[in-house]
N, C-alpha and C positions, 0 to 999 in steps of 0.2 A: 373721193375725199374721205377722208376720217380724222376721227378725233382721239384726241389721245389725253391723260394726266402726264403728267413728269417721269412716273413709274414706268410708263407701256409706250414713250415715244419711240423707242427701239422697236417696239411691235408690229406700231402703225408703219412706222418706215417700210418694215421688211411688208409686210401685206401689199404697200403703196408699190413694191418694186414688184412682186410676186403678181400681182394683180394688172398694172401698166405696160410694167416692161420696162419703166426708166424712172431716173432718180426724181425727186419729189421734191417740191418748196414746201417749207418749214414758213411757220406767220405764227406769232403769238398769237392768240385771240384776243388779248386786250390790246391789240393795234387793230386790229378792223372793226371797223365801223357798221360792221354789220352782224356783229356775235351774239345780236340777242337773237338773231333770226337763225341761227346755226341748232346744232348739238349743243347741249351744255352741261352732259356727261361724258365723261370718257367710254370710248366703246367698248373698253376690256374689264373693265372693273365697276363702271359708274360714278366714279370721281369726279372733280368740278374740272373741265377743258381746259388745258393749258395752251395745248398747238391744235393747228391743224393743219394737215401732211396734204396739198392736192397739187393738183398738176400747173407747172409753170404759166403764167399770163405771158402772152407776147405782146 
């Protein structure tokens, strides 16, 4: 999983495919309900989370 601001979601993406191997779900962090228990800077800059890039729920 990582986190990203608006700036470095391109970032997280590529790292999320470089690291996996396959495309990645996108989640705002202000829809889950569970964002305070997350990151809550971005990991490239430090900025306030916008997404976070992790692997598909089935």
């Amino acid at each position: 999983m990582f986190t990203a601001c608006e700036e470095h979601i391109d970032m997280a993406i590529d790292e999320f495919i470089f690291t996996y191997e396959e495309p990645p779900e996108l989640r705002l962090i202000e829809e889950l309900s569970v964002a305070d228990d997350l990151h809550s800077k971005c990991q490239f800059c430090g900025a306030p989370t916008k997404y976070i890039v992790t692997k598909e729920v089935e």
